[in-house]
ZAMARGU-4260 file (C-alpha; in steps of 0.2 Angstrom, whole numbers, plus 5000, padded with zeros to 4 digits):
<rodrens>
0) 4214/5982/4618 | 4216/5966/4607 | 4200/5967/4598 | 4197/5949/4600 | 4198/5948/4618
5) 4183/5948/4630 | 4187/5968/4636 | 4182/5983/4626 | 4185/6000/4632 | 4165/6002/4626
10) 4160/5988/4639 | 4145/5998/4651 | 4142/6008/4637 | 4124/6007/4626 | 4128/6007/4608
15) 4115/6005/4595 | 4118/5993/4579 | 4107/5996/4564 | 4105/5979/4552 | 4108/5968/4568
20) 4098/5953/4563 | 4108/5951/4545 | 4127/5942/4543 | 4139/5955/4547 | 4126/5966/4560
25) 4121/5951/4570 | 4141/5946/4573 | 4143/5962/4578 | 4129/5962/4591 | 4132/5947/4597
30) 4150/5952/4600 | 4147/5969/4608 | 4135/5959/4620 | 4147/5946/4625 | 4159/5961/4630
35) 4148/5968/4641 | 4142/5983/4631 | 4123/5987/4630 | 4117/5984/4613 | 4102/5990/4607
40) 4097/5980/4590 | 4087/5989/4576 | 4074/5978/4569 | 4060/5977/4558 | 4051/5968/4570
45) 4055/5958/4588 | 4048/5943/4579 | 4063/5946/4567 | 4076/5951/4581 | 4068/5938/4594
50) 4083/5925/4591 | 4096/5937/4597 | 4088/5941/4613 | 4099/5940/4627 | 4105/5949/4642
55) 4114/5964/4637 | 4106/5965/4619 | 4088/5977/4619 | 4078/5974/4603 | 4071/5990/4594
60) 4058/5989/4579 | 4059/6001/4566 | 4066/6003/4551 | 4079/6017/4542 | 4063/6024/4535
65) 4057/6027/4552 | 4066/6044/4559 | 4057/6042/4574 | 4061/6023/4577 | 4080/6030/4576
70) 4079/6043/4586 | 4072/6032/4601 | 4083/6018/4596 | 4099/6032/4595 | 4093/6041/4611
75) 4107/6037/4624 | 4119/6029/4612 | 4138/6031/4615 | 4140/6023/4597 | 4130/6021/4583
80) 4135/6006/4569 | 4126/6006/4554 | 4127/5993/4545 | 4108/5992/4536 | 4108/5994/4519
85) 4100/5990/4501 | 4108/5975/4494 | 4098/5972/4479 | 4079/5970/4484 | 4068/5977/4478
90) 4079/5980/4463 | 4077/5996/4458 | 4087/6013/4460 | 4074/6022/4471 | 4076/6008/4483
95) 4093/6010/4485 | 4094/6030/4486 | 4081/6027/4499 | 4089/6014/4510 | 4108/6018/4507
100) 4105/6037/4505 | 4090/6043/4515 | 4092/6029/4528 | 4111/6034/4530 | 4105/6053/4531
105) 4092/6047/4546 | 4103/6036/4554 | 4117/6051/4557 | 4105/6064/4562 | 4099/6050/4574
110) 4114/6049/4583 | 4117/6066/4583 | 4102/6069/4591 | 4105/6057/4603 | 4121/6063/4609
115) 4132/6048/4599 | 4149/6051/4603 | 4153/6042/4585 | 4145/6034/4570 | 4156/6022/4562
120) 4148/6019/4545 | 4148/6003/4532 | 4153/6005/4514 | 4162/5991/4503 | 4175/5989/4492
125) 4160/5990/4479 | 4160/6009/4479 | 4178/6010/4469 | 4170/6001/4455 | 4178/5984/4444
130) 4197/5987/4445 | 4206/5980/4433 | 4224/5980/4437 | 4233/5992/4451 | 4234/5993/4472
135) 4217/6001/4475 | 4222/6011/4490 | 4207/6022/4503 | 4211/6037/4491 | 4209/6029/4474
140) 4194/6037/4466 | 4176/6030/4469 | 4170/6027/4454 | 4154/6013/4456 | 4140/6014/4441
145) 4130/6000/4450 | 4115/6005/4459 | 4125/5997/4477 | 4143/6002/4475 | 4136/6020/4469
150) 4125/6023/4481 | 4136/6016/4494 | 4149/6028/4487 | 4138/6045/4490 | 4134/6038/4508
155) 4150/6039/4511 | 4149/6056/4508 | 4134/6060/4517 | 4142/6052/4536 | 4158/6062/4531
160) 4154/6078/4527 | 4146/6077/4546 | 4162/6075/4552 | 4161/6092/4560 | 4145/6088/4570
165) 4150/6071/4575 | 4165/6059/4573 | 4165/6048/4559 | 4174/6034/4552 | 4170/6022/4538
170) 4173/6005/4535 | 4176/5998/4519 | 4174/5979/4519 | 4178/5966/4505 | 4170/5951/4500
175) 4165/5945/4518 | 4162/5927/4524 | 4159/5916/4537 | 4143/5908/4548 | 4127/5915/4545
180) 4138/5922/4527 | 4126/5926/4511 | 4132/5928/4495 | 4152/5924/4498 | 4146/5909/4509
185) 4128/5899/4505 | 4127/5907/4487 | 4145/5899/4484 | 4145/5884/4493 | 4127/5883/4483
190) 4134/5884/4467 | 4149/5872/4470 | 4138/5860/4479 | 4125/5861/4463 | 4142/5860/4450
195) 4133/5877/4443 | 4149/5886/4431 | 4155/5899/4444 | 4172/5905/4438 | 4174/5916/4420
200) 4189/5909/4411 | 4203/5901/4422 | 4194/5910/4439 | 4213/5919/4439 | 4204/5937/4444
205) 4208/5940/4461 | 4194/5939/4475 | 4197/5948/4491 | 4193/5938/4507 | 4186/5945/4522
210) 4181/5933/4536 | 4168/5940/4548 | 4175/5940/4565 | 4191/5949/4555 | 4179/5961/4552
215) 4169/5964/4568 | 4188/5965/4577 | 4187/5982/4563 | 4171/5988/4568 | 4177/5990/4588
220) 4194/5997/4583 | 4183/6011/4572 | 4173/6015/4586 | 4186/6016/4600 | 4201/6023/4591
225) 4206/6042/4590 | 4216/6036/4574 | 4202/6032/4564 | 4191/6048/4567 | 4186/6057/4548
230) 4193/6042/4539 | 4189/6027/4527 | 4197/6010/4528 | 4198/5994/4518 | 4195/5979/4528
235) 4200/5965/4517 | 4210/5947/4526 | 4221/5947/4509 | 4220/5943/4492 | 4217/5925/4482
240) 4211/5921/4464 | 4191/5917/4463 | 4196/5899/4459 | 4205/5899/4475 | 4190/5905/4485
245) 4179/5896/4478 | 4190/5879/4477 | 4187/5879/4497 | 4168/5877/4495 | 4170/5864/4477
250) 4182/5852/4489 | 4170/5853/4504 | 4155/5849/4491 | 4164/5834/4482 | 4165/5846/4464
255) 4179/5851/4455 | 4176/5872/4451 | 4168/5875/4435 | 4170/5888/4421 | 4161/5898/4409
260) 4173/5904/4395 | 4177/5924/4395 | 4170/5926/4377 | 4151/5918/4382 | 4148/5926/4397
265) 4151/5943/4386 | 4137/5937/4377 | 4128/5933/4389 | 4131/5948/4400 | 4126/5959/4385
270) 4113/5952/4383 | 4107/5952/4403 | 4110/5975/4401 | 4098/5974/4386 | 4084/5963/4394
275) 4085/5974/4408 | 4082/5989/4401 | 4067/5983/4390 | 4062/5978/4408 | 4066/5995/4416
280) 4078/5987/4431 | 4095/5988/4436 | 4102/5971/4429 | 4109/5959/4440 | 4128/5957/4428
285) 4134/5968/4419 | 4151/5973/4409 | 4155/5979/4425 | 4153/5964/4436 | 4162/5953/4421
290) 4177/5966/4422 | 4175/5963/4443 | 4178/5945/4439 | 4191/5946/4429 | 4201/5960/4437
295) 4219/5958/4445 | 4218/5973/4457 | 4223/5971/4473 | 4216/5981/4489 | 4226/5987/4501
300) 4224/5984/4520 | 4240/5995/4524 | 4228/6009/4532 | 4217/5998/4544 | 4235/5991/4551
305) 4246/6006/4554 | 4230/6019/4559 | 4220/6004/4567 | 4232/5995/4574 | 4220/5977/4564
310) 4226/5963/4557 | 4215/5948/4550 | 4220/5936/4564 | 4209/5923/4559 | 4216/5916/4541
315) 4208/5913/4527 | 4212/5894/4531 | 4206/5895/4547 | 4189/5903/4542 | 4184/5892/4531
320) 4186/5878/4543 | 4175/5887/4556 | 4162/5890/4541 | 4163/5872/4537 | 4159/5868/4552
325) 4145/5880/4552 | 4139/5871/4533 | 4138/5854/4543 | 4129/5861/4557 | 4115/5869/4550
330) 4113/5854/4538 | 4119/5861/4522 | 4135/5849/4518
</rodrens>
């Protein structure tokens, strides 16, 4: 199978997608029902899943807090994705343990319930932690303090250590991009298009591209592949510098990238963790996040080629044009 193609050995079968109306989960959807595979979408509410509806594509309201909802939604269910997650609202660790934690817990009795052949799970490249030098390979220790790349670290563990009930796989993405794209696509083009200071000193750390069709041709290799059962990949495009990244979104906004000096964002970064404890909530930047910006690691895709049989066919080039493209459309450029 070439993941990109319109044939998947899962077409005819009913798979369920949990998060399907956000970026990556609606790609994914979309996707599977253009390859004949019957999706069923879970969603807070069909007002909030009524823009994918289409044949093929079922819409399913409940949420991860819902066991029942997932068992209905699970029930039949050659595959379950999950791909719903905490991401930062409402900020506060009991919202995370519950969404990435509980939910995850829910989500794989679900499908095992259901009868789910295999759950292929999302984590990120957020649960190793800020790297600051090194090849950060799927056996490097995970190592996340924040409340997401922590939390996303123990689900992991949770989908795993069912791996002797029902197959698993995991999927480590990287910064992901694209149409419909959040926080690596509007928040970016955003802030260049505003001439807000985005890069910390030179912009020289290394950002990790991930563009989203890249990643969705992942997602159907985890769930069809023998290869990929009881293991964790990183899915990352390659490797750039943040003022590269970002230099795509200043030249479609008309700005030249702006920094912020290494020594004042310290500053200000220290002084963020202190306002946020007084305040009793996980802060938004952190030591942490500044050593993320800075860092020269490099993550290694080596695993998701020779066990997966992936490769980022899409280039980084290549996606930006398509998200430009998707900018002008929807009226933001």
């Amino acid at each position: 199978m070439t993941p990109g193609s319109a044939v998947t050995p899962l077409a005819g079968c009913k798979v369920l997608v949990t998060g399907a109306t956000g970026f990556i989960g609606s790609h994914l959807a979309l996707r599977l029902s253009a390859q004949g595979v019957c999706v069923r979408a879970l969603a807070r509410s069909a007002a909030r899943g009524a823009w994918l509806t289409r044949p093929g594509l079922e819409i399913v309201e409940g949420d991860l807090g819902d066991a029942e909802a997932l068992r209905r939604a699970a029930r039949g269910c050659l595959v379950v994705f999950h791909i719903a997650a905490w991401v930062g609202r409402p900020n506060t660790w009991e919202a995370a343990r519950r969404i990435n934690l509980d939910g995850t817990r829910a989500v794989v009795e679900a499908a095992i319930d259901g009868g789910a052949r295999r759950v292929v799970h999302t984590s990120s490249i957020a649960a190793y932690g800020p790297q600051a030098d090194g090849v950060i390979t799927e056996d490097w220790p995970l190592r996340a303090v924040d409340p997401y790349g922590h939390t996303k670290a123990l689900s992991e563990s949770i989908v795993l250590n069912n791996a002797g009930r029902i197959e698993v796989s995991v999927l480590r993405p990287a910064q992901v991009f694209g149409p419909r794209g959040g926080a690596w696509t509007t928040g970016l083009f955003s802030a260049a298009k505003r001439g807000w200071p985005i890069l910390v000193g030179g912009g020289h750390g290394t950002f990790h591209p991930c563009y989203i069709e890249n990643l969705i041709d992942a997602y159907l290799l985890s769930a069809t592949r023998a290869e990929a059962v009881g293991q964790a990949f990183n899915v990352v495009d390659g490797v750039t510098t943040w003022r590269g990244f970002v230099g795509h979104y200043a030249r479609m906004a008309g700005r030249v990238p702006r920094a912020i000096p290494v020594a004042p964002a310290r500053l200000a970064v220290a002084a963020y963790e202190i306002l946020s404890r007084l305040a009793r909530r996980p802060p938004n930047a952190t030591r942490a996040s500044l050593k993320f910006l800075l860092g020269r690691c490099r993550f290694s895709n080596d695993s998701a080629r020779t066990r997966l049989g992936w490769t980022p066919r899409i280039s980084i080039e290549e996606g930006m044009r398509r998200t430009e493209a998707w900018l002008r459309q929807t009226g933001r450029l």
